[in-house]
C-alpha positions as CSV (number, residue, x, y, z in Angstrom):
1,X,56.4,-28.9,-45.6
2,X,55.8,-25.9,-43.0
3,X,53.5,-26.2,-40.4
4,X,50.6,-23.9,-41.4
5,X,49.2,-21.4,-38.5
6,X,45.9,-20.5,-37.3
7,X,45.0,-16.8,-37.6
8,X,44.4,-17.1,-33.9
9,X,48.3,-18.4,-33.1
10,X,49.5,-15.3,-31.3
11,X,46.0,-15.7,-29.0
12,X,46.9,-19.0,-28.3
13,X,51.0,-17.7,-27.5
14,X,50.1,-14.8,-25.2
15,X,47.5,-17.8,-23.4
16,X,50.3,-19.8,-22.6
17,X,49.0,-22.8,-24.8
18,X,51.1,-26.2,-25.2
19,X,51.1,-26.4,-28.9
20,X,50.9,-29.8,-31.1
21,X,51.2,-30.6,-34.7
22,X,48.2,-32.0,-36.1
23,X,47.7,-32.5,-39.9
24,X,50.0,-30.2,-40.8
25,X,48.9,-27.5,-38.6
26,X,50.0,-26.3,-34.9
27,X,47.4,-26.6,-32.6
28,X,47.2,-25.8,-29.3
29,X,46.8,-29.5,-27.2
30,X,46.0,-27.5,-23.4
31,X,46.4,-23.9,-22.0
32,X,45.6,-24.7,-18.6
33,X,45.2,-28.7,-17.7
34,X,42.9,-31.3,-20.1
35,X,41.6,-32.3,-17.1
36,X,39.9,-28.3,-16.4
37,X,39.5,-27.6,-19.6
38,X,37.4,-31.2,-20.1
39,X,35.2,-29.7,-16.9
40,X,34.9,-26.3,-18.0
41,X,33.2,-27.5,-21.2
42,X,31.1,-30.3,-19.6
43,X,29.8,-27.7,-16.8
44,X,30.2,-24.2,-18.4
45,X,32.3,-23.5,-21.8
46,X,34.8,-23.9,-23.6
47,X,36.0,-22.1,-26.5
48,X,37.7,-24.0,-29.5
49,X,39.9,-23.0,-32.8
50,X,38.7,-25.5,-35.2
51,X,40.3,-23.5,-38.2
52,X,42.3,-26.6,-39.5
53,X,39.3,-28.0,-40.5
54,X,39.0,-28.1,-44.5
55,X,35.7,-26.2,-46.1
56,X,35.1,-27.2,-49.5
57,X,32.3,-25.6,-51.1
58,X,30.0,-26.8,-54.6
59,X,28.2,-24.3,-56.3
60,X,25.9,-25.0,-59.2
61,X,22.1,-25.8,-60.5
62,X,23.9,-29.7,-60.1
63,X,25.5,-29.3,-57.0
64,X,23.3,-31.2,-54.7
65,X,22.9,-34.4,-57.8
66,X,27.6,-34.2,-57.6
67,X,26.9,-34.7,-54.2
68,X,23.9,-37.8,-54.0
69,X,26.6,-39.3,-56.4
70,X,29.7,-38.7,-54.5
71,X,28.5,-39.5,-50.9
72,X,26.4,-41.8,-49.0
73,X,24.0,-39.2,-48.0
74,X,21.1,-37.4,-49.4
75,X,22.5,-34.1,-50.0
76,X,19.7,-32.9,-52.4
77,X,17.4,-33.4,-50.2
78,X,19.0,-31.2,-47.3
79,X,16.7,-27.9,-47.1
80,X,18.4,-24.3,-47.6
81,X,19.7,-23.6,-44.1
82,X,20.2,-27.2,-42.9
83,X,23.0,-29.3,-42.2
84,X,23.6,-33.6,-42.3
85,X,26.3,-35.4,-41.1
86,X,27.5,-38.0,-43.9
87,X,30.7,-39.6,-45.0
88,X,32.3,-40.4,-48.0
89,X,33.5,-43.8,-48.9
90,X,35.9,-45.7,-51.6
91,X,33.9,-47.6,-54.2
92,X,34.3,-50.4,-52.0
93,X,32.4,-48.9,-49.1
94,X,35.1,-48.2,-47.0
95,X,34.9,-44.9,-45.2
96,X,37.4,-41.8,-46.6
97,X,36.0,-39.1,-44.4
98,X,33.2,-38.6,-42.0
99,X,31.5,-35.1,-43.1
100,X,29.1,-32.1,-42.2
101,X,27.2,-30.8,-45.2
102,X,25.8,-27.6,-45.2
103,X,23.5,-26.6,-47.5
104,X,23.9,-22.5,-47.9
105,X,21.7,-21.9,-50.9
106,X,19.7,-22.8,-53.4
107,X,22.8,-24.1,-55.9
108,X,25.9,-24.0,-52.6
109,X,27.0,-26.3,-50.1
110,X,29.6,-26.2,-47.5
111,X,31.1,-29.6,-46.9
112,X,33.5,-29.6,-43.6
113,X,36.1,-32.4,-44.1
114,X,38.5,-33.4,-41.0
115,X,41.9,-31.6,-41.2
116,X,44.0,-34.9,-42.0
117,X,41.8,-35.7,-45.2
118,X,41.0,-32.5,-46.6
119,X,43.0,-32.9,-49.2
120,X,41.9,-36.4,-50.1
121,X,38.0,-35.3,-49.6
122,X,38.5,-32.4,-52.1
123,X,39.9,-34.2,-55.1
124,X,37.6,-37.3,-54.8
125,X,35.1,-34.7,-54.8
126,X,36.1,-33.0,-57.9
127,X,36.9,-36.8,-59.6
128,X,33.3,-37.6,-58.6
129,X,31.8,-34.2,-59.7
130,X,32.9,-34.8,-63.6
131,X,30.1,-34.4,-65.8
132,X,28.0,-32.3,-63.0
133,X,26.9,-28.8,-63.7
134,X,29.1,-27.7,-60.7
135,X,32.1,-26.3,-59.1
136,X,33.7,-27.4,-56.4
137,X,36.4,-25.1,-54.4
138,X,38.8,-25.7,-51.8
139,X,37.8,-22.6,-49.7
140,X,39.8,-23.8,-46.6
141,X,41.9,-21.1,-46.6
142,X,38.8,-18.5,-46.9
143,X,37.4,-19.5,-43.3
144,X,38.5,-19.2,-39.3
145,X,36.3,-21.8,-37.1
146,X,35.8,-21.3,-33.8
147,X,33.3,-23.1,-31.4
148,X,31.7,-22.3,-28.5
149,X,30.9,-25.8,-26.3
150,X,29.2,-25.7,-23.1
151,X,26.2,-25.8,-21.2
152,X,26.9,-21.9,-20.8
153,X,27.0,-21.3,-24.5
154,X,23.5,-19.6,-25.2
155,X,24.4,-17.3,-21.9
156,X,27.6,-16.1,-23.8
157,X,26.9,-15.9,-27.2
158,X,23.5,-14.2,-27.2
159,X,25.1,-10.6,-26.5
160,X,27.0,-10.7,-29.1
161,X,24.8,-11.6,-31.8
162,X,21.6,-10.1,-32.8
163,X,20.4,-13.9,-34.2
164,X,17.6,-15.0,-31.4
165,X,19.8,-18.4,-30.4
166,X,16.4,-19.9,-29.3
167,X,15.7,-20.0,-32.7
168,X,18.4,-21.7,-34.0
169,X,18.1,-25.4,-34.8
170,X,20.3,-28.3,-33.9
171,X,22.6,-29.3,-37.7
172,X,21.6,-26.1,-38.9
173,X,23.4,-22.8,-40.0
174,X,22.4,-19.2,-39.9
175,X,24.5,-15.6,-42.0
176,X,24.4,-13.4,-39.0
177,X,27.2,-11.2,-37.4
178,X,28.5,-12.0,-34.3
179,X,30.4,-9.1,-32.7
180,X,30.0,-6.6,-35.4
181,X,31.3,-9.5,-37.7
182,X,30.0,-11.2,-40.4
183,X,29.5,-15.2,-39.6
184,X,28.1,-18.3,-40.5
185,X,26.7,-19.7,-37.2
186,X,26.0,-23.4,-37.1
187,X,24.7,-25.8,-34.2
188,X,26.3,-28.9,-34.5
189,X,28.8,-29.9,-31.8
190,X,31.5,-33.0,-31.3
191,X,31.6,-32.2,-27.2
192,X,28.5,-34.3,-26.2
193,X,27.6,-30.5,-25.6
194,X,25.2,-27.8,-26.7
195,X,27.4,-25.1,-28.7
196,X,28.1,-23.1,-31.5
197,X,30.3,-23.0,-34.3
198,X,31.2,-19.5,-36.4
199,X,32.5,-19.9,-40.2
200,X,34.2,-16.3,-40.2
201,X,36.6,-14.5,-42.5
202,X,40.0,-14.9,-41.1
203,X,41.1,-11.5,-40.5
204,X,38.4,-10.9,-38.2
205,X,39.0,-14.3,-36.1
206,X,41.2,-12.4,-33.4
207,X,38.3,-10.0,-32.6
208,X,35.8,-11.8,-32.7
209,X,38.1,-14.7,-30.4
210,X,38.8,-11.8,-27.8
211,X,34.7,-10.9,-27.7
212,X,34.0,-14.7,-26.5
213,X,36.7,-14.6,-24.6
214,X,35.3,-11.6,-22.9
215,X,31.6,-12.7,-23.1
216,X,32.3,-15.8,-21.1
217,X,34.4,-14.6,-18.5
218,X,31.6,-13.9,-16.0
219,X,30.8,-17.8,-17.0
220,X,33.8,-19.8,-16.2
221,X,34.3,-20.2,-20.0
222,X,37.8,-21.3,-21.2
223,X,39.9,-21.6,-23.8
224,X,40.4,-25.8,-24.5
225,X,42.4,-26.9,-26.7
226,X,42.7,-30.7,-28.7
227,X,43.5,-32.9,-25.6
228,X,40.2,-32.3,-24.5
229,X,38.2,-32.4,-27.7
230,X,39.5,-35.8,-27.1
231,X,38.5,-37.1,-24.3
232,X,35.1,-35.1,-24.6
233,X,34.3,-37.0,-28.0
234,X,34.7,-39.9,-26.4
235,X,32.7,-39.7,-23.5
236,X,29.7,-38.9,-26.2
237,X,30.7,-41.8,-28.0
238,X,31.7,-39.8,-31.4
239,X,33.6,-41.3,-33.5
240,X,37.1,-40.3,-34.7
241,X,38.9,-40.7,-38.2
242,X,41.9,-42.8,-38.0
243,X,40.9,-44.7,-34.7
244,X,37.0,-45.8,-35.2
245,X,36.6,-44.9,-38.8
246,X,39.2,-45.9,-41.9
247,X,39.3,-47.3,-45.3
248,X,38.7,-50.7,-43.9
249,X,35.4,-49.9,-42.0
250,X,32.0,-49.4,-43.5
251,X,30.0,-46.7,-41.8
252,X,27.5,-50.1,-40.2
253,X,30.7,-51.5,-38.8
254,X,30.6,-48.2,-36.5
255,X,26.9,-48.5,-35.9
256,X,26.5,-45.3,-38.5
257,X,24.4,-47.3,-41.1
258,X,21.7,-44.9,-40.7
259,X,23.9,-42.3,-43.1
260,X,23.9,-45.0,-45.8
261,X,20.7,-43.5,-48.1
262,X,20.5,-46.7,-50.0
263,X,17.4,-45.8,-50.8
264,X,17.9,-42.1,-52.2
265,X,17.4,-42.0,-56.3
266,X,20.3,-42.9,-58.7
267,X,23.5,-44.9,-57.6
268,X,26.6,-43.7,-55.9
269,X,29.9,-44.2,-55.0
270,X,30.2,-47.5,-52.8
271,X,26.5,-48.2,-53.1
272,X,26.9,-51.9,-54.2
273,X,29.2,-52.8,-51.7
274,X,27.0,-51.0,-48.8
275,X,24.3,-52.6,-49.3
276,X,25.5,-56.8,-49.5
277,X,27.0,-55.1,-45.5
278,X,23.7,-53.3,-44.9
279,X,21.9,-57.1,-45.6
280,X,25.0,-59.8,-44.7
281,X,25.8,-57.6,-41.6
282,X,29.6,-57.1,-40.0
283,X,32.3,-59.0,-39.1
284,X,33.3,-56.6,-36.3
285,X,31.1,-54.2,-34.7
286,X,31.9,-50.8,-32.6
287,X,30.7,-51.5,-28.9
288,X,31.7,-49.0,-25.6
289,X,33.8,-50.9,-22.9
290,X,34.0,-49.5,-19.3
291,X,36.3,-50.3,-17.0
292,X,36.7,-49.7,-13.0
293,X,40.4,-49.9,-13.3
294,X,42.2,-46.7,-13.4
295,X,44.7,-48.0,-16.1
296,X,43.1,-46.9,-19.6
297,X,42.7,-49.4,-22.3
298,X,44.2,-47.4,-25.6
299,X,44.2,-47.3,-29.5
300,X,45.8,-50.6,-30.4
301,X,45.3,-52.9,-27.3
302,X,43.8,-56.1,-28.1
303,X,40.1,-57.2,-26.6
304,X,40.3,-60.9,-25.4
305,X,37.5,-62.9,-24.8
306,X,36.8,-65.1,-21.8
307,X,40.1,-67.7,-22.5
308,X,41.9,-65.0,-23.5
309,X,42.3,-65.6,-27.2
310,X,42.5,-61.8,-29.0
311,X,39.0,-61.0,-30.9
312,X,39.1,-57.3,-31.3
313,X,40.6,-54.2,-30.9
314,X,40.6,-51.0,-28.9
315,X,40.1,-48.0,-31.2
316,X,39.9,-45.3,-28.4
317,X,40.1,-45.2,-24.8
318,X,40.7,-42.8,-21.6
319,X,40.1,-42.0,-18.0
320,X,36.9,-40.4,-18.3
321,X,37.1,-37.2,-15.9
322,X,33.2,-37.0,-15.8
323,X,32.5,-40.2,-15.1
324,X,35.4,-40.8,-12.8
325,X,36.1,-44.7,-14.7
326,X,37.4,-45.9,-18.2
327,X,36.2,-46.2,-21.5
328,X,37.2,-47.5,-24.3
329,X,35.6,-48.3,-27.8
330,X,36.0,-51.2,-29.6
331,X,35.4,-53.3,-32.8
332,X,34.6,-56.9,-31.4
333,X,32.4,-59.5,-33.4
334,X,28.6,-59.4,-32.9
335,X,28.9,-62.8,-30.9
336,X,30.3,-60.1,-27.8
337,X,28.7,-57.2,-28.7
338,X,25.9,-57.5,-26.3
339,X,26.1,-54.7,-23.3
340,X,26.6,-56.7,-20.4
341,X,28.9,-58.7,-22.0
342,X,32.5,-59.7,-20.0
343,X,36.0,-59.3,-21.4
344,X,39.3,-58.3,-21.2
345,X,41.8,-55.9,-22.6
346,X,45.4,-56.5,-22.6
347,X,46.5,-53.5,-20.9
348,X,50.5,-53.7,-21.3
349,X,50.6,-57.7,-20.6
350,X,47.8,-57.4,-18.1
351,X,44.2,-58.8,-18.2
352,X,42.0,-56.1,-17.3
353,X,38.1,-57.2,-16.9
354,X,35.9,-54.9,-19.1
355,X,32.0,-54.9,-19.5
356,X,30.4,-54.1,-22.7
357,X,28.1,-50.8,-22.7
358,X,25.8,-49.1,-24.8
359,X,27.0,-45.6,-26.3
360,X,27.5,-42.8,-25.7
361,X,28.7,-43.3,-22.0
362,X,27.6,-39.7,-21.5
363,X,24.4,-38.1,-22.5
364,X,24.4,-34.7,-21.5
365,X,20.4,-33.3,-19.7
366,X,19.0,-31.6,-22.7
């Protein structure tokens, strides 16, 4: 299959970006260094092309009950305007897809899916919709996303949009136009980070890239690219499909019981299964590890306990360039969960001493 494009791949060419395939798509990975592009957005901006993400939109007077049934969350009950983070899991709880659900009218919502299970998310959406007064459309190729991360990202967004930013509510999303351009602007964020996000039509993407890019120059911002996203995500403890989140984790084994609306009216998919986890409790639980060695624990490396028999594993991990130390995330069982708590990862054959820590291991001054 061909590797599909951004509308924004001769900006990233004539940039000098390092390009990576990523779900099918070619993505730039760095234009400068990770390591300038992580500090750009942790003390200034960065400016990201998320347009490989997948946008599925339902439309319908049953739109919101497809969507109680289909996901763990209480879609219903998100107001016109507002956004939730959810996920949607296999009947037996296991997680397909972690989600943001926008809710853009009355009888439409916008459901962002993760680039690598688009596909998947869209036709257990439709399955589940089935006897719904609804619709549901893949509308990825309809949209360009691009998001502006940073504590700069008010400074250089509010002259080019006549939407008061002060205004604007974390998980929520605004129609506005942002450099003469028509836009969805969101608040939501996977940086640890204040920022933006623009839903735009994909022919004016280059424009309205160049304007930001213009915008931010007398703020330091810069263009990052995925190697960063990264290690960014990580330092704010978020989680990331295929490493902390899969088919054989429940959203409580990552600590995200709180999307679980067990509670919400009528049944839904997984619901059964969810809740004997939501009362037994897990097996394995998602901790932060830090580190004083320089040598990273990584996706894969087993946690050992104090005789060095293997209880867990490492799901993510990196030199964290604000914090100057490694981190890692984990599933371990409950029993060395505790923050405080001492073990070891086998880092290529060698012991290295890690202590258990709450998450996020960054928390940004809001």
């Amino acid at each position: 299959m061909e590797t599909r494009r951004t509308p924004l791949h001769a900006e990233h060419e004539a940039l000098g970006a390092q390009f990576t395939d990523f779900a099918g798509w070619r993505m730039p990975l760095r234009y400068d260094s990770e390591l300038a592009e992580h500090h750009a957005v942790r003390t200034s901006a960065g400016l990201f092309d998320l347009t490989h993400m997948g946008e599925i939109v339902l439309t319908g007077p049953q739109a919101g009950a497809a969507l109680d049934h289909a996901l763990v969350g209480h879609a219903s009950a998100i107001g016109v305007g507002r956004a939730r983070y959810t996920m949607i899991c296999q009947a037996d709880g296991g997680v397909l897809d972690d989600l943001i659900v926008y809710r853009t009218g009355d009888q439409e919502y916008l459901v962002v899916a993760n680039a690598s299970n688009a596909a998947v998310v869209f036709a257990a959406l439709k399955e589940r919709a089935e006897g719904f007064d609804t619709t549901v459309e893949d509308k990825s190729t309809d949209y360009a996303l691009l998001a502006v991360q940073g504590p700069k990202a008010v400074a250089i967004l509010e002259g080019l949009t006549a939407t008061d930013l002060a205004t604007v509510k974390y998980y929520a999303s605004y129609p506005t136009e942002v450099a003469g351009k028509p836009a969805l602007l969101a608040r939501t964020g996977y940086t640890g980070e204040d920022g933006f996000e623009l839903f735009l039509d994909p022919a004016d993407a280059p424009h309205v890239w160049q304007a930001l890019l213009d915008a931010g120059r007398p703020h330091d911002l810069k263009p990052a690219g995925l190697g960063c996203r990264d290690t960014l995500r990580l330092e704010a403890g978020m989680p990331l499909y295929g490493n902390e989140l899969s088919t054989s984790r429940t959203p409580y084994h990552a600590n995200l019981g709180r999307v679980v609306k067990l509670d919400k009216p009528g049944d839904f998919v997984g619901r059964e299964p969810l809740a004997k986890v939501a009362e037994a409790g897990v097996e394995a639980k998602l901790v932060g590890l830090k580190t004083e060695s320089r040598r990273a624990p990584r996706h894969g490396y087993a946690v050992l306990d104090a005789e060095g028999n293997a209880i867990g594993e490492v799901t993510s991990g990196a030199l964290s360039p604000t914090l100057g130390y490694s981190v890692a995330m984990a599933y371990v069982p409950p029993a060395h969960a505790e923050p405080g708590t001492k073990l070891s990862v086998d880092v290529r054959g060698r012991q290295e001493p890690v202590e258990v820590v709450s998450l996020p291991f960054y928390k940004r001054n809001s």
